[in-house]
Every structure is written in structure tokens, then in C-alpha cells.
C-alpha positions as CSV (number, residue, x, y, z in Angstrom):
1,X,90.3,103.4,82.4
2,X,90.7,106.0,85.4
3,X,94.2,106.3,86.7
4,X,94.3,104.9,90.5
5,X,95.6,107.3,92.5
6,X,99.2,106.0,94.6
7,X,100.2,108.0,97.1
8,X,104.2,107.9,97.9
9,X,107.1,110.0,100.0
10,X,109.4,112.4,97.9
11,X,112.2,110.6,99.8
12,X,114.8,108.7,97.8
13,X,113.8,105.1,99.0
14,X,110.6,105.3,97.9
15,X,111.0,107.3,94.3
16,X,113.8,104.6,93.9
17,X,110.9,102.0,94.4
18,X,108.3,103.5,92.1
19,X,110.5,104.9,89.3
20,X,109.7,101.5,87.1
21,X,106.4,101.6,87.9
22,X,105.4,104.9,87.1
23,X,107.8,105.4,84.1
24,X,106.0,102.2,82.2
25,X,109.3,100.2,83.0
26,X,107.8,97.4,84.1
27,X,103.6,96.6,83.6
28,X,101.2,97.6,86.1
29,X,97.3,96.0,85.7
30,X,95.9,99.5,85.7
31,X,97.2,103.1,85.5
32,X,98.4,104.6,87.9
33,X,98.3,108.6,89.5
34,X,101.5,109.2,91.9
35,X,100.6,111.7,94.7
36,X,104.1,112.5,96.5
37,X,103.3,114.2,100.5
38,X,105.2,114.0,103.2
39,X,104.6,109.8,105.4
40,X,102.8,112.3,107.7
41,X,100.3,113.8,105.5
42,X,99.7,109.9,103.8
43,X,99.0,108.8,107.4
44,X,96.5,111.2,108.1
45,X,94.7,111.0,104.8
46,X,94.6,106.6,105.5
47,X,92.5,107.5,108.1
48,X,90.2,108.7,105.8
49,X,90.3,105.8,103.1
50,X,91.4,109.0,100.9
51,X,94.2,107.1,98.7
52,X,93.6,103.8,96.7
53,X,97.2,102.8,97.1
54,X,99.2,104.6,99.6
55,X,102.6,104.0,101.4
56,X,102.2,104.3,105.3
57,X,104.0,104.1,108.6
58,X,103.2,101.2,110.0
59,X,102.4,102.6,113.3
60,X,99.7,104.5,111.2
61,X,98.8,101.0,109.4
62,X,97.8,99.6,112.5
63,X,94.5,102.0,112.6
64,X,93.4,101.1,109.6
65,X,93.5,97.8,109.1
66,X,89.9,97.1,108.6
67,X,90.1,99.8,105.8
68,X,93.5,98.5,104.0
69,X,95.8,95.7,103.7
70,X,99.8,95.9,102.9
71,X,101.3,94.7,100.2
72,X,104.6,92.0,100.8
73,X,106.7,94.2,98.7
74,X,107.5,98.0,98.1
75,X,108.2,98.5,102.6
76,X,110.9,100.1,104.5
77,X,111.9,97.1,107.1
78,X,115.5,96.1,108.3
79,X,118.4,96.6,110.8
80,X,120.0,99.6,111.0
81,X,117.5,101.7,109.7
82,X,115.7,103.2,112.7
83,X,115.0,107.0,113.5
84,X,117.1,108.9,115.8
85,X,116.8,111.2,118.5
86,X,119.1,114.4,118.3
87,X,120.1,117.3,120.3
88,X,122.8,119.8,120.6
89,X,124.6,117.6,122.8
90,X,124.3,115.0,125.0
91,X,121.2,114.4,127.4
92,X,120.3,112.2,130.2
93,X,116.7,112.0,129.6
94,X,114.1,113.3,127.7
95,X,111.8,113.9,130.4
96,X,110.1,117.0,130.7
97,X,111.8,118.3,127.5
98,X,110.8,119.8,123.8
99,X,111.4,117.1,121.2
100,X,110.2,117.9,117.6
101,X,108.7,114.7,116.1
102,X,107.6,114.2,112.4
103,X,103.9,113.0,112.9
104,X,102.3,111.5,115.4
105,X,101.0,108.9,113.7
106,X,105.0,107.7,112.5
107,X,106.4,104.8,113.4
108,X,109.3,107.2,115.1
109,X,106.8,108.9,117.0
110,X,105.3,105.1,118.4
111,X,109.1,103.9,118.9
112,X,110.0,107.2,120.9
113,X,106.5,106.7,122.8
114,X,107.9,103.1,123.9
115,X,111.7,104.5,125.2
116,X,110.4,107.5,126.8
117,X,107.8,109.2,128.6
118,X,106.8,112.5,129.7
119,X,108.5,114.8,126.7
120,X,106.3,117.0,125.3
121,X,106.1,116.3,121.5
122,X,106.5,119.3,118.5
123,X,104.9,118.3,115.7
124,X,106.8,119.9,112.3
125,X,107.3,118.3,108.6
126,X,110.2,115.9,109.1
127,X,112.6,118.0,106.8
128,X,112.5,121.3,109.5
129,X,113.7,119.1,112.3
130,X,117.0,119.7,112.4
131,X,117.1,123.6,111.6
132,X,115.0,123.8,114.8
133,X,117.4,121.4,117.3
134,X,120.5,123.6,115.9
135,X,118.3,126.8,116.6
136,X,117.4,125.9,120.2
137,X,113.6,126.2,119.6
138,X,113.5,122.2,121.0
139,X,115.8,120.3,123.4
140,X,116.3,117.4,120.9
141,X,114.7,116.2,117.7
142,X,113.1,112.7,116.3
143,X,114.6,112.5,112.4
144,X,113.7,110.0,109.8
145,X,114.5,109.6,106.0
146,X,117.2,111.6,105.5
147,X,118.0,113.3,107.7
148,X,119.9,109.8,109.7
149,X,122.8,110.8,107.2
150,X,123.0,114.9,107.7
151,X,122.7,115.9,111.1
152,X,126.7,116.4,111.8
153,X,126.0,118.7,109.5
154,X,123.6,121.2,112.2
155,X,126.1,120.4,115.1
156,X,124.1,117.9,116.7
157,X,124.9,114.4,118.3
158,X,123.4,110.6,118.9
159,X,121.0,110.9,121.4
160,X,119.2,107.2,121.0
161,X,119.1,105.1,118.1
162,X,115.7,103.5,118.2
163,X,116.1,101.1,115.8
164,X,119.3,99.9,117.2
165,X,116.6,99.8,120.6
166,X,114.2,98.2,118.9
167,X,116.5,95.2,117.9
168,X,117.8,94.9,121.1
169,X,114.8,94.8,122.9
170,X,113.0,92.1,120.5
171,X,115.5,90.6,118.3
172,X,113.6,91.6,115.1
173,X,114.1,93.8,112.2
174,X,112.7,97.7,112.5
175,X,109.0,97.9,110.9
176,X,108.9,101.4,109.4
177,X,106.4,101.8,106.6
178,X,104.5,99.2,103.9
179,X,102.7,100.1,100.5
180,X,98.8,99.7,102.0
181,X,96.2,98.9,99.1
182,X,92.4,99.6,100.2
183,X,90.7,96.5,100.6
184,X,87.4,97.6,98.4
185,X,89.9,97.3,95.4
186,X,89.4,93.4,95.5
187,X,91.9,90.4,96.4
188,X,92.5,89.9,92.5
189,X,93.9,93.5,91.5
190,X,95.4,94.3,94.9
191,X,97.7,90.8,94.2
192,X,98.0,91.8,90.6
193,X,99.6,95.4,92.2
194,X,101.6,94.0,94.6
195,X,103.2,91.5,91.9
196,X,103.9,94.7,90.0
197,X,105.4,96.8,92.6
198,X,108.0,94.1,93.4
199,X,108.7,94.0,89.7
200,X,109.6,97.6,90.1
201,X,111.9,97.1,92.8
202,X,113.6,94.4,91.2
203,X,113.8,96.5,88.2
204,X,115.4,99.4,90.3
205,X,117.9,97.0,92.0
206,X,118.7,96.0,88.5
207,X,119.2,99.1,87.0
208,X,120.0,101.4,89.9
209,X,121.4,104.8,87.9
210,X,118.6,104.6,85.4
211,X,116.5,106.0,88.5
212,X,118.9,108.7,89.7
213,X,117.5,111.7,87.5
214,X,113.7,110.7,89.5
215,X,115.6,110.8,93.0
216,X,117.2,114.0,91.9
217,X,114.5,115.5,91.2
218,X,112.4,114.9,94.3
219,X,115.2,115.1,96.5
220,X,116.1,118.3,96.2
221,X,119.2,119.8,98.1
222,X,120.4,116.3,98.8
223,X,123.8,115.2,97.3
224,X,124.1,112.1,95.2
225,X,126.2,110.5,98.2
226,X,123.4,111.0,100.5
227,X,120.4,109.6,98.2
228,X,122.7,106.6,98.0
229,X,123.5,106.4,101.5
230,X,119.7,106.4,101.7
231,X,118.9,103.9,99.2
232,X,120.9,101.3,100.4
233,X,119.8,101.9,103.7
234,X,116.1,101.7,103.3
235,X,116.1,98.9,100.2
236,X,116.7,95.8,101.1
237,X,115.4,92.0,100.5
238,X,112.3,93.3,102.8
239,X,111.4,95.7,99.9
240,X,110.9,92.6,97.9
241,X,109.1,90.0,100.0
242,X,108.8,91.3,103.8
243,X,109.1,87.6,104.7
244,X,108.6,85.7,107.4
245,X,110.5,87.4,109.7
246,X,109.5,90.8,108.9
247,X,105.4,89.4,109.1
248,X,107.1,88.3,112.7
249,X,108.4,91.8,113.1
250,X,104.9,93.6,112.3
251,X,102.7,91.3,114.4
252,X,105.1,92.0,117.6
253,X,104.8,96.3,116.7
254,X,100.9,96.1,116.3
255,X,100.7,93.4,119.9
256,X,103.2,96.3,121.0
257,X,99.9,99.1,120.0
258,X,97.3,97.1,121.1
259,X,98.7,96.2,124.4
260,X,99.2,100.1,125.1
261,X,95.4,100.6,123.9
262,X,96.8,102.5,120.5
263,X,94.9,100.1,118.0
264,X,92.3,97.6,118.2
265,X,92.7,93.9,117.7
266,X,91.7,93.0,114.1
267,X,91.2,89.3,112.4
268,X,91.9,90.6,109.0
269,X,95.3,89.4,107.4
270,X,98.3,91.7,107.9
271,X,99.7,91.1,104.1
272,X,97.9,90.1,100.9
């Protein structure tokens, strides 16, 4: 049988998630291919339909519905675990100003879109954020993933936290990404694939340091500490079932894109 091809972030969260999965830990109902890019370069490539299986930002999700349909578990969704806006020290507004930003098709990018207007947006690969705020080539940077745990590192300070925002503003958990199956796959395997990628995450949560050696090795300069830090920020109860409330939390970010003409109103389901 061909492999399906699942497409996945290098980032520690999300090889924490999959280890099982793609290590035969745990059964899957038909092989599977991982593809590891950058959440930008998935989001651009759902626009296409190119990936079978693909995480996303959920900001991204919300163009594609009619193409794809996330799975309940495998997602980045919870409270303190929203992107943050950076600089070299402290700024009144962003108007007018140079903000690097890792994809326009991120959920950071929508978030940042909501709290502020009129900053002229720097597209770069999430990782070459900071080295450019701490250079001075941008007045402040958007940073997800890990970067949340290392910017004291580059001399910079708390601008915003927009998760912290976000929750404020709506009383719900943060929305960031979801595991996104392509509809033409068929009700009965995507269910079958999203009962096997909670299985992983259980099966991570279970055995935690059996995955380390993956996130080591995809992680690269980071410190055990930090892929921790990241772990147990990003994993949660969300990445098993996103819930009621976190179904309540995606419907109120994609009424939040529609209303600002961003997406188009879909009747498909928002979950399998």
C-alpha cells in the first residue's frame, strides 16, 4: 500500500506528538510518509490540497475548509500558549513600524492583525526572528514555537502577549494549529487516523523520554530544558480531544475571519 504522505513542524510539540506514530508505537490504518517544513510552508502548500494529512495554523485552516477537515486530536490549543511580539525595548505602538512575522497565513500573523494596525509586516522563517529584532533590521518581531522560551537570550523584551490578549478579550483558550486530513480521503479512514493520532499522544504522554532522542534530533540547537518547556506548553488535554470548549474557541477565530472578510462562510463540519 502507498505510504500517505503527513506533513508536520520540526518543532518539539509536534515531533513529541508523532513519535508513536511514525515509530510503529502505536498502529496507524495505513502507512504513513512524515514531511517535516516549517507551519508556514504547510499553510501555503494546504492551499493547494498538496498534503494528505498535514498540521496547519488554524488561521490557514479557515481557507480551506471545503478542501480539509481537522482532526479532534494531535492540535496546539490552550492558555498561555500564545505568540509574542518582541523588540529591543519597550514600544508604545506598532504603528507605522517593521515587525518580522512568521507567515502570513499563521495564526500569530491573524492575532497581531486583530491588536494592531498599520505595521508593515517582514515575512522570514520563524527561527530568523529574533537574530533580526537584536540586529535592528525590524522594530519588533512576532515569535512562535520556541522561540516564547529564548528571547532573553537576544536582549529583547515583552512587547504583547497575544494569547494572554486573546483570552482576555473572549474568555477562550488560544486556537493555534490542528492536524487537517483532506476530505477526499473518506469519513471512514480520516476517523480511523484521527483515532490513531490520539493514540500517539497518549502514548507520548505515557512514555515522555522514550521520545526525546526524535525531539533532539529535529530540534537542533535547542537544550533539553527548552524542548521541555515547549512540550508542556503546547501539549495539553486539547492535544487529545479539542473538546467542547476548544470547538467553541475555533468557531469564535473563524466568525473573527469571516467578519473581517478573511475566509468565507462554510457549512462543512469544523472536526471529524
Amino acid at each position: 500500500m502507498e505510504a500517505l504522505r503527513l506533513g508536520f513542524s520540526p518543532c518539539p510539540n509536534d515531533t513529541f506528538i508523532f513519535y508513536a506514530l511514525v515509530h510503529g508505537r502505536v498502529e496507524s490504518p495505513v502507512p504513513l510518509e512524515p514531511v517535516l517544513e516549517d507551519v508556514e510552508t504547510l499553510n501555503r502548500w494546504a492551499l493547494e490540497g498538496r498534503l494528505p494529512l498535514t498540521k496547519l495554523s488554524y488561521a490557514a485552516y479557515a481557507q480551506v475548509r471545503d478542501r480539509y477537515v481537522a482532526l479532534r486530536s494531535g492540535g496546539a490549543l490552550g492558555r498561555g500558549v500564545g505568540p509574542l511580539v518582541v523588540a529591543r525595548g519597550p514600544l508604545q505602538a506598532l504603528e507605522g513600524l517593521r515587525v518580522a512575522v512568521p507567515g502570513r497565513h499563521t495564526t500569530a500573523y491573524f492575532l497581531l492583525s486583530l491588536y494592531a494596525q498599520g505595521f508593515v509586516p517582514v515575512e522570514v522563517r520563524y527561527d530568523r526572528i529574533l537574530p533580526m529584532v537584536a540586529r535592528g533590521e525590524v522594530e519588533a518581531g512576532l515569535i512562535i514555537h520556541e522561540s516564547r522560551f529564548t528571547y532573553p537570550r537576544y536582549g529583547l523584551v515583552q512587547v504583547v502577549d497575544l494569547g494572554a490578549w486573546w483570552e482576555e478579550r473572549t474568555g477562550l483558550p488560544l486556537p493555534l494549529g490542528a492536524i487537517l486530513a483532506r476530505r477526499d480521503l473518506g469519513e471512514g479512514l480520516i476517523r480511523a487516523l484521527d483515532e490513531a493520532v490520539r493514540r500517539s499522544v497518549a502514548y507520548a504522554l505515557a512514555h515522555p523520554e522514550e521520545a526525546l532522542d526524535y525531539m533532539r534530533a529535529h530540534a537542533q540547537e535547542l537544550s533539553d530544558e527548552v524542548i521541555w518547556a515547549h512540550v508542556h506548553t503546547y501539549v495539553n488535554a486539547f492535544s487529545l480531544d479539542v473538546g467542547e470548549e476548544g470547538e467553541r474557541a475555533v468557531a469564535h477565530l473563524f466568525a473573527e475571519a469571516e467578519a473581517r472578510g478573511l475566509a468565507a462562510p462554510s457549512p462543512r463540519p469544523l472536526f471529524v
